[in-house]
C-alpha positions in Angstrom: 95.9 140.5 94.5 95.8 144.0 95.8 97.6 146.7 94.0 98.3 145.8 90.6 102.0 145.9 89.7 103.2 147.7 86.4 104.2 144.1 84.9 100.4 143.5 85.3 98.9 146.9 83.7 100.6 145.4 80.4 100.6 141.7 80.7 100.6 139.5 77.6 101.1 135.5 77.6 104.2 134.7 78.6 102.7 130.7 79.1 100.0 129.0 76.2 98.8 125.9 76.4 97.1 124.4 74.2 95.5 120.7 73.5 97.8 119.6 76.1 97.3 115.5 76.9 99.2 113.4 79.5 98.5 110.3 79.7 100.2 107.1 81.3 100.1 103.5 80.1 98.8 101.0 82.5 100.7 97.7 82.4 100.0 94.1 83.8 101.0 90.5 83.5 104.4 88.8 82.9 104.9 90.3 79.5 103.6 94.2 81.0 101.5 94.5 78.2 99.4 98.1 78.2 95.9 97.0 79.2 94.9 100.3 79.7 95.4 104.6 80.0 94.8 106.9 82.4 94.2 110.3 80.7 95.8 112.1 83.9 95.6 115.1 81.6 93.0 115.2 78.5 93.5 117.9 76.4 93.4 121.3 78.2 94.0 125.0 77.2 94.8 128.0 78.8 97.0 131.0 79.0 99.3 132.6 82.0 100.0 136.1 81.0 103.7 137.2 82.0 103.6 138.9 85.9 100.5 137.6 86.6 99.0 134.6 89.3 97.0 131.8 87.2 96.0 129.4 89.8 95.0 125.7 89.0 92.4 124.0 91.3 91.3 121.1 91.9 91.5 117.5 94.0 94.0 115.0 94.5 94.2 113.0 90.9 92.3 116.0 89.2 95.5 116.5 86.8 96.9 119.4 88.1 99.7 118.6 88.9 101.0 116.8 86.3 100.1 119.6 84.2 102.9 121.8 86.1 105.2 118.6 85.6 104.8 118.4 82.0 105.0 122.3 82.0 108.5 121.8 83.4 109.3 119.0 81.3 109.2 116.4 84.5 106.9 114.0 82.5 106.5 113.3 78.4 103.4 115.3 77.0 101.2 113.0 75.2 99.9 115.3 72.8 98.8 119.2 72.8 101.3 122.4 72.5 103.1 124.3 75.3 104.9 127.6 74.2 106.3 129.7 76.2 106.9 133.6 75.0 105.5 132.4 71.9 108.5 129.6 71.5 106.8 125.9 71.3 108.7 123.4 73.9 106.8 120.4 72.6 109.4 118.4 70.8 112.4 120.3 72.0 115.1 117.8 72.5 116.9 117.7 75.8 119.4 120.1 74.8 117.0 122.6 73.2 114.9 122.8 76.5 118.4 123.3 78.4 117.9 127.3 78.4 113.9 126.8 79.2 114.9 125.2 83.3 116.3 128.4 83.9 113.1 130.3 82.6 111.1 127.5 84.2 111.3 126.9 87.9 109.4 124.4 90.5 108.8 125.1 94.0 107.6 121.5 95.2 104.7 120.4 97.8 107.3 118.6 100.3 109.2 121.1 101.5 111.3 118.0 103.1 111.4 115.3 100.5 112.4 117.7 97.9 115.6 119.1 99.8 119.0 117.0 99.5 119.1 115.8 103.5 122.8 115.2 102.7 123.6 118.6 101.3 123.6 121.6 103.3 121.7 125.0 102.5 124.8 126.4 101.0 124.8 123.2 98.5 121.5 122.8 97.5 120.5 126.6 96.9 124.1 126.7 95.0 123.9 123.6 92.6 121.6 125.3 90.0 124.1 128.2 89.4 127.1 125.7 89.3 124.6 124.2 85.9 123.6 127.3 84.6 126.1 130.0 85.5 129.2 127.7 85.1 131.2 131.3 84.9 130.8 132.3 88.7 133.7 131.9 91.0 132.8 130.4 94.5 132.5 133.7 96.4 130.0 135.0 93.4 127.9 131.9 94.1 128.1 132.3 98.2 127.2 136.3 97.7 124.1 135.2 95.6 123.0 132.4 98.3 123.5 134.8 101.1 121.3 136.9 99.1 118.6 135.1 98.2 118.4 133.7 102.0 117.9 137.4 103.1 115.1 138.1 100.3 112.8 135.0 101.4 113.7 135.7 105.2 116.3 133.7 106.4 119.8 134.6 108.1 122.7 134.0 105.3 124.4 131.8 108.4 121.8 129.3 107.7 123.8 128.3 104.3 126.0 126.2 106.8 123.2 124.1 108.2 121.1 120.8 106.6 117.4 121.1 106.2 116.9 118.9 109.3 117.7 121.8 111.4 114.5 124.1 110.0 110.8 124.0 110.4 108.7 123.3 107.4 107.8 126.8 106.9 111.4 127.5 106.6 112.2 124.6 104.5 110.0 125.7 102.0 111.5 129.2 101.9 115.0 127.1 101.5 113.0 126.2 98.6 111.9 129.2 97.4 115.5 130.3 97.2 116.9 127.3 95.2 113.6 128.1 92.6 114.6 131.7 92.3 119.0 131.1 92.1 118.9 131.2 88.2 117.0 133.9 88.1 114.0 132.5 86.2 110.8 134.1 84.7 108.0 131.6 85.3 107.3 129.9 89.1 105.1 126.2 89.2 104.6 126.6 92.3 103.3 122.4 93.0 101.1 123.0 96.6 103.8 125.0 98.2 101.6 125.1 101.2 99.4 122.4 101.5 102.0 120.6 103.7 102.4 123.6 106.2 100.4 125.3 109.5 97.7 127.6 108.6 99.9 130.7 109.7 102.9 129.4 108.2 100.6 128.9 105.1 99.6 132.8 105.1 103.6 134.0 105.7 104.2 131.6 102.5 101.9 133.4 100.7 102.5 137.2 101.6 106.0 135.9 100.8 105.6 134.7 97.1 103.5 138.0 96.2 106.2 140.1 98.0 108.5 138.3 95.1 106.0 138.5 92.4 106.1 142.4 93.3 109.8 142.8 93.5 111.3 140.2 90.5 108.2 140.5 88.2 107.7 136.4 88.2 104.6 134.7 86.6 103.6 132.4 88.8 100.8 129.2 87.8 100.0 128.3 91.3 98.9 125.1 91.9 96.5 123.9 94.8 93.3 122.2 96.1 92.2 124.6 98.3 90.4 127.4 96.8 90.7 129.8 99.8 94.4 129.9 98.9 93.8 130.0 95.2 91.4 133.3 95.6 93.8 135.1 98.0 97.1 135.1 95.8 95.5 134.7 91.9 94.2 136.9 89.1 92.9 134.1 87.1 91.5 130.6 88.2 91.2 127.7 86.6 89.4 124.4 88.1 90.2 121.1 87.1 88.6 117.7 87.2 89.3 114.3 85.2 91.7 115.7 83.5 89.8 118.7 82.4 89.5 122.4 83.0 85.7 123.0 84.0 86.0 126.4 84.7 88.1 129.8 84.4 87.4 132.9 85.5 89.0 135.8 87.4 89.8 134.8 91.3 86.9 137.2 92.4 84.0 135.8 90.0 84.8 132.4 90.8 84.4 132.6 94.5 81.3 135.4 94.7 79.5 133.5 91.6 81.0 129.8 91.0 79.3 128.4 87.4 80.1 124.7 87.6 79.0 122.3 90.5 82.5 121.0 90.7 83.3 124.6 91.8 80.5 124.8 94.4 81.3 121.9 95.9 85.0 123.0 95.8 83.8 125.9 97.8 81.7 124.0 99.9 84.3 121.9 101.3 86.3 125.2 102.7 86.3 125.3 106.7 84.2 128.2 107.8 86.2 129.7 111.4 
């Protein structure tokens, strides 16, 4: 990213992972007896230091996403450690974690599926302070929804509307704002714009660093297209079968890529 920020001149690990395994049962027959496992993740490490862009590579069923999810706490972790500013979450019972989905925030891949059709923009940008800020009176949480629709670009009259009425490109700001209403540290953000236009893609982007600059977020940004990966990260990591097969800074891995999986990642990007 151009033009480091002063979060970044002194960044230290606000995310470490460590060992981390995720894998899922497979069942068959009447009984649904576990014939087998798929290691979706198989013991990985890595560190996302605090105000900084990690961004996680790799193809559909490399692992990468469920790594974000077990991050989050949206799937059980196998094995392995997560801390987070040096606090381990591995183990935390449900009401431990309850202060960490503040901290922790997911901006999904389906900028449709993963917004309420029955709940207006008011409703679903609103329903994470009504959890976590219990305190704020109605007005408090419309002054903060109006708010947050102005930072990501969007008119505060749009909190009246359902996300039927908005393009993708604005759905996934809509989303953007519901991630950022608790005012959290960290950002997963799950292929924010794999399911977007190219230029839409770019505005999503600019958008998210324009945050990063302003809020001081840590974002691990999860994709599979490396061209998006290099524009918006410090540090890359590329995954495959479960495992991390390279990491390096965003400019090393695209001028000098180490592993074939890389190359070939780069390979596949559409030359205009």
């Amino acid at each position: 990213m151009e033009g480091d920020s002063p979060v970044k001149a002194t960044a230290s690990p606000l995310l470490k992972v460590e060992g981390l395994k995720v894998h899922f049962p497979v069942r068959a027959g009447i009984l649904q007896r576990v014939v087998d496992t798929v290691k979706a993740v198989d013991g990985i490490s890595f560190e996302v230091p605090r105000g900084t862009t990690v961004g996680l590579v790799g193809e559909s069923g490399s692992g990468k996403t469920t790594t974000g999810r077990a991050i989050a706490r949206l799937v059980p972790v196998t094995a392995g450690s997560i801390q987070y500013s040096g606090k381990e979450l591995v183990g935390l019972s449900n009401r431990e974690f309850f202060p960490y989905r503040k901290k922790i925030q997911v901006i999904f891949q389906d900028p449709f599926g993963s917004l309420n059709p029955r709940m207006s923009v008011y409703r679903i940008v609103a329903e994470p302070m009504e959890i976590h800020f219990k305190e704020w009176s109605r007005s408090q949480r419309e002054d903060r929804v109006a708010d947050l629709l102005r930072k990501v670009g969007l008119d505060p009259e749009a909190m009246r509307r359902y996300p039927h009425q908005f393009s993708g490109g604005q759905r996934q700001r809509i989303g953007i704002a519901r991630a950022l209403a608790v005012e959290p540290e960290c950002i997963i953000c799950d292929e924010p714009v794999s399911a977007l236009d190219v230029s839409v893609q770019a505005q999503i982007v600019n958008l998210l660093q324009d945050l990063q600059d302003e809020l001081g977020l840590t974002y691990l940004f999860i994709a599979h297209d490396l061209a998006v990966v290099e524009h918006i990260s410090d540090e890359v990591l590329v995954m495959t079968g479960g495992k991390i097969v390279e990491q390096a800074s965003a400019e090393a891995i695209y001028r000098n890529p180490q592993h074939p999986y890389t190359k070939g990642l780069l390979a596949a990007i559409p030359e205009l």
